[in-house]
C-alpha positions in Angstrom: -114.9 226.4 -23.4 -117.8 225.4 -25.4 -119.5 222.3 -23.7 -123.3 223.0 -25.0 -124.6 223.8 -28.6 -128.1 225.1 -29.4 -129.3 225.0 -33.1 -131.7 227.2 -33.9 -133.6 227.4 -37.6 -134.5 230.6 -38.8 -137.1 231.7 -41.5 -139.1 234.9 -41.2 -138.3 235.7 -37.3 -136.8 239.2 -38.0 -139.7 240.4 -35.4 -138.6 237.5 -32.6 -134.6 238.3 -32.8 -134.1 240.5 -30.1 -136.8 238.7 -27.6 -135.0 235.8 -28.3 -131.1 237.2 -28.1 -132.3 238.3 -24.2 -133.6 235.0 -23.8 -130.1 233.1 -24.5 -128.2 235.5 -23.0 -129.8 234.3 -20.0 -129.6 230.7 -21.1 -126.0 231.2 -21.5 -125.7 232.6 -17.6 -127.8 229.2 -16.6 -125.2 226.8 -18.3 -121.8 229.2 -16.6 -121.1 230.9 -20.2 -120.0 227.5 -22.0 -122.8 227.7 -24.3 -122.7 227.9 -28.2 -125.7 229.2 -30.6 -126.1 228.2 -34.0 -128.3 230.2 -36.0 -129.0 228.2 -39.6 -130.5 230.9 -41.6 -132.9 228.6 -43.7 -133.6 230.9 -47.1 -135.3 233.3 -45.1 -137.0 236.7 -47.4 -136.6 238.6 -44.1 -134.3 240.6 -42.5 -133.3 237.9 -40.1 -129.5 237.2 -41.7 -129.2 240.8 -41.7 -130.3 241.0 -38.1 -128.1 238.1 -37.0 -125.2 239.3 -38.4 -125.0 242.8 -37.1 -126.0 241.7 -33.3 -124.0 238.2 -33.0 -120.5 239.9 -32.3 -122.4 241.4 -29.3 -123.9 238.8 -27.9 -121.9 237.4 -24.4 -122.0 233.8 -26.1 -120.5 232.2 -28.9 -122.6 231.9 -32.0 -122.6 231.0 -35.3 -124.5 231.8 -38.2 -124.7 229.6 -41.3 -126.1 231.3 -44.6 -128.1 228.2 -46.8 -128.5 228.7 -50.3 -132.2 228.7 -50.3 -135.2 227.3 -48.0 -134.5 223.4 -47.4 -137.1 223.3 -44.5 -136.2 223.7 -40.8 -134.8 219.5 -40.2 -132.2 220.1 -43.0 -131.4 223.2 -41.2 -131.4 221.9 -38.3 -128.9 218.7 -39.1 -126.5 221.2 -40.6 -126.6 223.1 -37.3 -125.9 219.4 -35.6 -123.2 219.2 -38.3 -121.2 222.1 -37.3 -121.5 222.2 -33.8 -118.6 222.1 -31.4 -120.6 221.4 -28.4 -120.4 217.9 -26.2 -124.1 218.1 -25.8 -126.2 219.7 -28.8 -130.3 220.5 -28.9 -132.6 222.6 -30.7 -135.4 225.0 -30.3 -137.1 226.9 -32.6 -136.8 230.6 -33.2 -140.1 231.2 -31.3 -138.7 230.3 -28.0 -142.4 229.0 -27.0 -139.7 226.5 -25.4 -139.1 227.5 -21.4 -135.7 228.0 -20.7 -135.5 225.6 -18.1 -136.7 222.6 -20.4 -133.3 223.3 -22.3 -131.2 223.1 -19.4 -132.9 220.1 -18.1 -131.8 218.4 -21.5 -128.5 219.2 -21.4 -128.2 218.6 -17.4 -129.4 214.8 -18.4 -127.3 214.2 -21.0 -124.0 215.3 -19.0 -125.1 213.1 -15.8 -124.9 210.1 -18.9 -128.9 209.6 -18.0 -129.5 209.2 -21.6 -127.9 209.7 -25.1 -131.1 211.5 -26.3 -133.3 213.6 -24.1 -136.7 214.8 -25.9 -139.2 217.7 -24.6 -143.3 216.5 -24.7 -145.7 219.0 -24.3 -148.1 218.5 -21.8 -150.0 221.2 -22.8 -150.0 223.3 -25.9 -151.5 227.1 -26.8 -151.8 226.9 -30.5 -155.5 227.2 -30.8 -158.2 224.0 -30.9 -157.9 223.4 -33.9 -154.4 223.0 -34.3 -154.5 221.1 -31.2 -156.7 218.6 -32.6 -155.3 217.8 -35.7 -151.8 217.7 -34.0 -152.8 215.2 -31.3 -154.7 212.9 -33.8 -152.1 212.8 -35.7 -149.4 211.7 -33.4 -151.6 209.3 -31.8 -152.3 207.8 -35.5 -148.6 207.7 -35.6 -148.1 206.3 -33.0 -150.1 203.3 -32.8 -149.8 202.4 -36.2 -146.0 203.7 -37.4 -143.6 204.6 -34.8 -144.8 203.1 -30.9 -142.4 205.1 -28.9 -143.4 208.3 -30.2 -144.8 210.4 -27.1 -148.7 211.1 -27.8 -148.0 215.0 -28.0 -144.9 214.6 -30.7 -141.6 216.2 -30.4 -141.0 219.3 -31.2 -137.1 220.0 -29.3 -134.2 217.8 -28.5 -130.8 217.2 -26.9 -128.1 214.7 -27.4 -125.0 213.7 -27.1 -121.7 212.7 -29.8 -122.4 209.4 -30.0 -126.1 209.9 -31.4 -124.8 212.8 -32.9 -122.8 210.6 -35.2 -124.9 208.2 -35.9 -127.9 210.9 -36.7 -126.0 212.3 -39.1 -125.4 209.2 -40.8 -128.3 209.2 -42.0 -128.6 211.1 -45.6 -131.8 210.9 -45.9 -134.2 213.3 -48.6 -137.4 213.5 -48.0 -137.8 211.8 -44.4 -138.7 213.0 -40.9 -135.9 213.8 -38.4 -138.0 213.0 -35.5 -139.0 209.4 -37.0 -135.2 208.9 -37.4 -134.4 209.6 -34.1 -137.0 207.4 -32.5 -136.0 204.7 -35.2 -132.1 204.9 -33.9 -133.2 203.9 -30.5 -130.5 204.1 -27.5 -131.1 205.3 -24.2 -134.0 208.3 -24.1 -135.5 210.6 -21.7 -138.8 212.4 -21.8 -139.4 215.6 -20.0 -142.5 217.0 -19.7 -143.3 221.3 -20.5 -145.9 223.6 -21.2 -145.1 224.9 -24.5 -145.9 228.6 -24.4 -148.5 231.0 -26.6 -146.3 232.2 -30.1 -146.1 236.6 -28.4 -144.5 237.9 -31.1 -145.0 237.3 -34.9 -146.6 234.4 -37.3 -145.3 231.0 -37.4 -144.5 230.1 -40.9 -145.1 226.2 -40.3 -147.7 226.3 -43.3 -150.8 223.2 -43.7 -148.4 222.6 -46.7 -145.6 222.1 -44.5 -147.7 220.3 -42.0 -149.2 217.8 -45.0 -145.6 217.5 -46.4 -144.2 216.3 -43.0 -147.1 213.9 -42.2 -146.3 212.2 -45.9 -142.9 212.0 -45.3 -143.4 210.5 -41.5 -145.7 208.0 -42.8 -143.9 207.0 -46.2 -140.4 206.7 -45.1 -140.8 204.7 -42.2 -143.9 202.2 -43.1 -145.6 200.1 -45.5 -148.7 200.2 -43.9 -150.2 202.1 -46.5 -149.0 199.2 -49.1 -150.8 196.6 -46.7 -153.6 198.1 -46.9 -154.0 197.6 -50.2 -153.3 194.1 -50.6 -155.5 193.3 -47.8 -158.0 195.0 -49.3 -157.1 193.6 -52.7 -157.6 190.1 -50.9 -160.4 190.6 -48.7 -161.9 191.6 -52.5 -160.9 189.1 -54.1 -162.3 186.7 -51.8 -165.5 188.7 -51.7 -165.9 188.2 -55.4 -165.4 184.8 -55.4 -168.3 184.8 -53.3 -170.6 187.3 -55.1 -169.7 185.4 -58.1 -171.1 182.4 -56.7 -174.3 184.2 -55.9 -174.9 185.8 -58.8 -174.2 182.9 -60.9 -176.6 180.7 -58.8 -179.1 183.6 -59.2 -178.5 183.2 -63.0 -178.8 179.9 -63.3 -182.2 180.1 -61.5 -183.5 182.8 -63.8 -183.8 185.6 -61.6 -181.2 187.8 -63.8 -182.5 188.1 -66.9 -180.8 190.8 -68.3 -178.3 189.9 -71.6 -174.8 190.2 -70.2 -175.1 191.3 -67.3 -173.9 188.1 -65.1 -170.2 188.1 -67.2 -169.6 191.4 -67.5 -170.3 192.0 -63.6 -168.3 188.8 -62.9 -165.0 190.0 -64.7 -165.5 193.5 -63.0 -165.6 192.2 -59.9 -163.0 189.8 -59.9 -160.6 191.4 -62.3 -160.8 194.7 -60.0 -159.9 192.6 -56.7 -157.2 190.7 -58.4 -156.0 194.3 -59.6 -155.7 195.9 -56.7 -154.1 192.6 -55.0 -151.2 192.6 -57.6 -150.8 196.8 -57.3 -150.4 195.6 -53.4 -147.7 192.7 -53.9 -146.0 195.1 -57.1 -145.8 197.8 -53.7 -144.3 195.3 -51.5 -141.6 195.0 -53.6 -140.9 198.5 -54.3 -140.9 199.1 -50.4 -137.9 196.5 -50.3 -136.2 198.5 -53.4 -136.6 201.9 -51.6 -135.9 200.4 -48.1 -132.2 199.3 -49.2 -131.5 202.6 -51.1 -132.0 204.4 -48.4 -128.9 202.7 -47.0 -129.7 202.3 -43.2 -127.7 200.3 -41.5 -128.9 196.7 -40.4 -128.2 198.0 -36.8 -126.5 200.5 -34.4 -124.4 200.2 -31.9 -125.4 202.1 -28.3 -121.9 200.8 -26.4 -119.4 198.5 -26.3 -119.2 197.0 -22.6 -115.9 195.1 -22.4 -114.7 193.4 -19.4 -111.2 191.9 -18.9 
């Protein structure tokens, strides 16, 4: 009987398949053989379908593996694993297994003792050089103090849940938006366990800056108008200012100190017509933020539970 599911993307991880076959084979001992894999085969140029397909039938767990078309990216391969899971309690991992094993089985021991609908790992510690590090921490600190508040400081990088935010997760058709956002945005009753996420042994990860700049666009524009803000406070904080400049210059005019031909007007419509500019670009945004908000067709809120009594 299956009562756990573990989606896995795959892209370019020929060189990780075997290491990571061992690794769920021993998974699957941990959670008393109920355990079912799905490998999502993202596009991958490798030999990884190839790989998948002749050692699956093998394996002492059930697994499923799911040919896409082409390379969507690792969350749309990842909510099609959700999709077709047959699991009570569904997670993820990535192909890598710099995951401990334990840290799954936590998940799904938290979600069937009804602690939470979605348990999330948070790395206390990562081994992906300082760089990396760096730019990864600022960025989820960024994120979330100005986007998305209950994001942990170290970002998300596996998950479990259960059926009922399985549904709703899945509800969501959304191009072009962040998985993780969505889940945090969903709400209902979370748990954070802490792990050491482990140094990548065996290959290259093929999580590109491209990749990495994509996703950061797509967290921050799909789940904010901050960056529309901005702009009209800007475009008011300028337009204010040259109001006042204005004056200045005008008074400095008027007293003869500019005595250059032209030069009060023409510096008094660049100034003002450039904040009022920027102003209107900043209200025009505001409403196109409404537009895209209601065609992304969220719904106005989500139930957790019905408690009924009587």
């Amino acid at each position: 009987m299956i009562k756990y599911s573990l989606v896995i993307p795959v892209f370019k991880s020929e060189e990780n398949l075997l290491d990571l076959f061992s690794s769920l084979e021993t998974l699957s001992q941990l959670l008393d053989q109920s355990l079912e894999v799905v490998f999502v085969v993202d596009g991958s140029p490798d030999k990884s379908l190839e790989i998948l397909l002749i050692h699956t039938p093998r394996l002492a767990f059930s697994a499923q593996v799911i040919e896409l078309s082409r390379n969507f990216g690792s969350f749309q391969a990842i909510r099609v694993g959700i999709e077709a899971s047959n699991g009570s309690y569904i997670a993820t991992c990535s192909a890598d297994m710099q995951e401990p094993l334990e840290l799954l089985v936590s998940l799904f021991k938290s979600l069937e003792t009804d602690e939470c609908d979605i348990a999330l790992g948070t790395r206390k510690s990562r081994n992906d050089g300082w760089l990396n590090n760096f730019t990864s921490n600022l960025f989820w600190k960024t994120y979330r103090r100005y986007i998305m508040k209950d994001v942990p400081y170290g970002g998300v990088d596996v998950f479990a849940c259960n059926l009922n935010f399985k549904r709703h997760l899945l509800a969501l058709k959304e191009a072009r938006s962040s998985l993780i956002a969505q889940i945090f945005w969903l709400g209902f009753r979370r748990k954070f366990v802490e792990y050491d996420r482990a140094k990548r042994s065996v290959g290259k990860s093929s999580w590109s800056r491209k990749k990495k700049i994509d996703y950061m666009l797509d967290s921050i524009y799909s789940f904010t108008d901050l960056p529309i803000r901005l702009v009209t406070m800007t475009g008011a904080v300028g337009s204010i200012s040259a109001v006042l400049v204005g004056i200045v210059i005008l008074v400095l005019r008027l007293l003869n100190y500019i005595s250059v031909p032209g030069y009060t007007p023409i510096l008094l419509a660049v100034l003002f017509l450039g904040a009022v500019n920027l102003f209107a670009i900043g209200i025009i945004g505001t409403y196109i933020w409404r537009t895209f908000e209601n065609s992304k067709g969220r719904p106005l809120s989500v139930v957790a539970r019905n408690h009924t009594s009587g």
